[in-house]
TORPA-4810 file (N, C-alpha, C, O; in nm, 3 decimals):
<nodes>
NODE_1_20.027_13.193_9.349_20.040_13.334_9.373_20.188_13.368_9.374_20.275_13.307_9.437_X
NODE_2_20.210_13.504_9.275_20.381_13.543_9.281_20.348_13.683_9.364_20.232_13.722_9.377_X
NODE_3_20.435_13.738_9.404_20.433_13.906_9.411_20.564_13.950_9.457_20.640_13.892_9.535_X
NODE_4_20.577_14.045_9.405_20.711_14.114_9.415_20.662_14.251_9.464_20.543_14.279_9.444_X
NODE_5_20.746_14.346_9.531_20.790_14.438_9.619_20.861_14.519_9.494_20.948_14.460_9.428_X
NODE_6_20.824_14.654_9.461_20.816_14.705_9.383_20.860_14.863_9.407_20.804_14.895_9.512_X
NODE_7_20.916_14.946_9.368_20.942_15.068_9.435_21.040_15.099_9.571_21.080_15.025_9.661_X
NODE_8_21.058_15.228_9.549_21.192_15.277_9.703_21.112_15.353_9.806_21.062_15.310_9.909_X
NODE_9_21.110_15.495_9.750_21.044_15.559_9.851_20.881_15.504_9.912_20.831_15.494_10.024_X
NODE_10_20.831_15.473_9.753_20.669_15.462_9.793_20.656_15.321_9.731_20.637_15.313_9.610_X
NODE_11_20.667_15.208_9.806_20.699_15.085_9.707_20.490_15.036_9.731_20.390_15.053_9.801_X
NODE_12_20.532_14.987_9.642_20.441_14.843_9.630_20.418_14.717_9.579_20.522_14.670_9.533_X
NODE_13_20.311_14.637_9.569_20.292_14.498_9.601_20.283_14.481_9.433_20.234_14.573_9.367_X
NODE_14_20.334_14.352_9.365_20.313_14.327_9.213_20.258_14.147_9.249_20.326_14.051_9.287_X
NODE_15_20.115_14.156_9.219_20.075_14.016_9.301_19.986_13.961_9.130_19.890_14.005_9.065_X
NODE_16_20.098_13.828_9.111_20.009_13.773_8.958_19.955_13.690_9.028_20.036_13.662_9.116_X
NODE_17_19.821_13.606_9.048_19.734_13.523_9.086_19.696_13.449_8.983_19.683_13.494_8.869_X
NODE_18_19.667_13.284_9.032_19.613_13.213_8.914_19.481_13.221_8.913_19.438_13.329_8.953_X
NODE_19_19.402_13.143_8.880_19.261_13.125_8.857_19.233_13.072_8.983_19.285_12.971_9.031_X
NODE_20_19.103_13.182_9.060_19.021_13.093_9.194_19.088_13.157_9.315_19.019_13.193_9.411_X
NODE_21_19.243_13.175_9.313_19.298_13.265_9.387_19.286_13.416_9.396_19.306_13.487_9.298_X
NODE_22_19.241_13.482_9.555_19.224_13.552_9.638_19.336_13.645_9.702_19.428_13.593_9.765_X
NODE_23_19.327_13.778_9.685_19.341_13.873_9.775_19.295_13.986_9.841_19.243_14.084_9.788_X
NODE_24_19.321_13.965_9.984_19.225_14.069_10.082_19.306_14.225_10.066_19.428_14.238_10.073_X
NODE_25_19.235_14.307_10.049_19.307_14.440_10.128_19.239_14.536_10.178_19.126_14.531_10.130_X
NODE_26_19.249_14.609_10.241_19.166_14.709_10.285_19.089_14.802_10.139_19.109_14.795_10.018_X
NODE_27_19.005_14.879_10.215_18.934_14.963_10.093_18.991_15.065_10.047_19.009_15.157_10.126_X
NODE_28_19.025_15.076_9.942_19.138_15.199_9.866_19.253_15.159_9.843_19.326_15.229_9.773_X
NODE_29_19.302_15.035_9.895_19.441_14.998_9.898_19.475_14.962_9.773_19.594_14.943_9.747_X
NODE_30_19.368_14.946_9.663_19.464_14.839_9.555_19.476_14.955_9.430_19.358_14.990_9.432_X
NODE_31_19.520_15.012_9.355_19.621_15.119_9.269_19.537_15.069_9.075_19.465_15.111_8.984_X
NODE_32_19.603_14.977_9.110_19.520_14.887_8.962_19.545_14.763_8.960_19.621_14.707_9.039_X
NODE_33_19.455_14.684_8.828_19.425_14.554_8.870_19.371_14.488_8.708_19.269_14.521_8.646_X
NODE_34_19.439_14.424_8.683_19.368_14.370_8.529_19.222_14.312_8.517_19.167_14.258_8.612_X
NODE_35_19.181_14.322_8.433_19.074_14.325_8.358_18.975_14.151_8.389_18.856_14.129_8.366_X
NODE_36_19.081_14.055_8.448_19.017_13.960_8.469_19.017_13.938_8.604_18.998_13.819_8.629_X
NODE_37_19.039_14.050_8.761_18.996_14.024_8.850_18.891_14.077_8.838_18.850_14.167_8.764_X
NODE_38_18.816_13.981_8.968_18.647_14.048_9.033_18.664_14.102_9.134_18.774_14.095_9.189_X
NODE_39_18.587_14.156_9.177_18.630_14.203_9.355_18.494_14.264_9.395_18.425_14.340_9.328_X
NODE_40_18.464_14.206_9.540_18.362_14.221_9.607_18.414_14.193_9.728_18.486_14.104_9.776_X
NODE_41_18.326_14.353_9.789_18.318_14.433_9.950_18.249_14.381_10.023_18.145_14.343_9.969_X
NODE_42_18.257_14.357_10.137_18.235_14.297_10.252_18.319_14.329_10.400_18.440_14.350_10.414_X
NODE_43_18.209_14.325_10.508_18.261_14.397_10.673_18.294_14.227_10.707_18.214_14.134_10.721_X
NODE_44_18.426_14.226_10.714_18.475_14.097_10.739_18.488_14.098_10.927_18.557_14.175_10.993_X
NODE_45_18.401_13.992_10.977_18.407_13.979_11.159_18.287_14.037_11.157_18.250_14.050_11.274_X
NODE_46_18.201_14.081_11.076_18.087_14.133_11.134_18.060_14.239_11.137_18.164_14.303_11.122_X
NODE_47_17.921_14.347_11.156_17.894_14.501_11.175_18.032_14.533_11.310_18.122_14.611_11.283_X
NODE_48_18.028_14.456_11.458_18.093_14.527_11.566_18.248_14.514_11.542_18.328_14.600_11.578_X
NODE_49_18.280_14.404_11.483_18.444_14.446_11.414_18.448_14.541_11.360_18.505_14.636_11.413_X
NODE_50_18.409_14.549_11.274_18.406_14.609_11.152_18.442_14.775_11.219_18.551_14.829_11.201_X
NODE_51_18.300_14.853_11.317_18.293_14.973_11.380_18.436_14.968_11.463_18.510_15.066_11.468_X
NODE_52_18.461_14.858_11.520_18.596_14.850_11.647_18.719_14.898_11.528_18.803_14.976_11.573_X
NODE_53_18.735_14.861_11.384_18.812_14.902_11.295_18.811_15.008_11.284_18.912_15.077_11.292_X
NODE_54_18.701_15.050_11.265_18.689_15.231_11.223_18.702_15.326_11.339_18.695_15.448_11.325_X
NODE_55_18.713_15.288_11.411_18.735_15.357_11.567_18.900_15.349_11.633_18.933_15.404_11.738_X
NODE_56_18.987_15.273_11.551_19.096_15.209_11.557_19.161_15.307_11.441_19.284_15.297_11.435_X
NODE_57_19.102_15.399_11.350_19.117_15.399_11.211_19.226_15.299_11.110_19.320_15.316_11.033_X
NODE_58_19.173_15.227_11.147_19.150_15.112_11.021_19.030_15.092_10.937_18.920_15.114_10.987_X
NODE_59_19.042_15.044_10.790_18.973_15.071_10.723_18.823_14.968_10.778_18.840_14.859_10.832_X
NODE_60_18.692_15.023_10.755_18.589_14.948_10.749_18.525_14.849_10.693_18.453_14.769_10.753_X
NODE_61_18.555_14.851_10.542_18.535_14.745_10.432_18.706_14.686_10.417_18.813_14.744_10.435_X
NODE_62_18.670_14.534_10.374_18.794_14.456_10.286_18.741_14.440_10.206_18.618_14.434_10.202_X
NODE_63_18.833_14.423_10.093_18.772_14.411_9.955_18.858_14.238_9.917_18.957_14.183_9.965_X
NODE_64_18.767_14.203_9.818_18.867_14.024_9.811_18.860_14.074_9.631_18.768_14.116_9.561_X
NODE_65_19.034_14.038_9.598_19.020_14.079_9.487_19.062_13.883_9.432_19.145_13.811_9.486_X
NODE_66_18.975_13.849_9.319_18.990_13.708_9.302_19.000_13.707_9.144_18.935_13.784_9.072_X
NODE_67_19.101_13.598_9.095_19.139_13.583_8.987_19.051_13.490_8.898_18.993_13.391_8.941_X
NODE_68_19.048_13.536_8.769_18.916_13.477_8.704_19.005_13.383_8.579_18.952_13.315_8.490_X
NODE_69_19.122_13.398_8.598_19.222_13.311_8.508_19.387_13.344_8.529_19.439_13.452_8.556_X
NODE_70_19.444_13.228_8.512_19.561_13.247_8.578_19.650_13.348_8.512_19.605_13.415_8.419_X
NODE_71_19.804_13.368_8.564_19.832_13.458_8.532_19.778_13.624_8.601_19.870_13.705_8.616_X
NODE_72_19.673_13.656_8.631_19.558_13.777_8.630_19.666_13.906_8.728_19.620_14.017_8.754_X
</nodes>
């Protein structure tokens, strides 16, 4: 996994992943994403985390975005 820090005012994350490698982020967080990640939603800790998040406002779902070949 590389990633670089990207932008001034409104920066963001530039994350190349190899094959099999994983990243978590909240739901809405990721902008775009090439053509060979997968990504599947899931209440990570469970239904009562999950509500203790959303009551916290933090997001409810994480999403795992995973690389299907390196480089991705």
């Amino acid at each position: 996994m590389r990633y670089e820090i990207i932008g001034g005012s409104f920066p963001a994350a530039n994350v190349i992943l190899n094959a099999g490698e994983t990243v978590v982020t909240q739901s809405g967080a990721m902008a775009w994403e090439d053509a060979n990640i997968t990504m599947s939603t899931n209440a990570e800790g469970g239904l009562l985390k999950s509500i203790g998040r959303m009551f916290s406002g933090a997001s409810l779902m994480f999403v795992k975005h995973t690389a299907g070949q390196d480089n991705s």
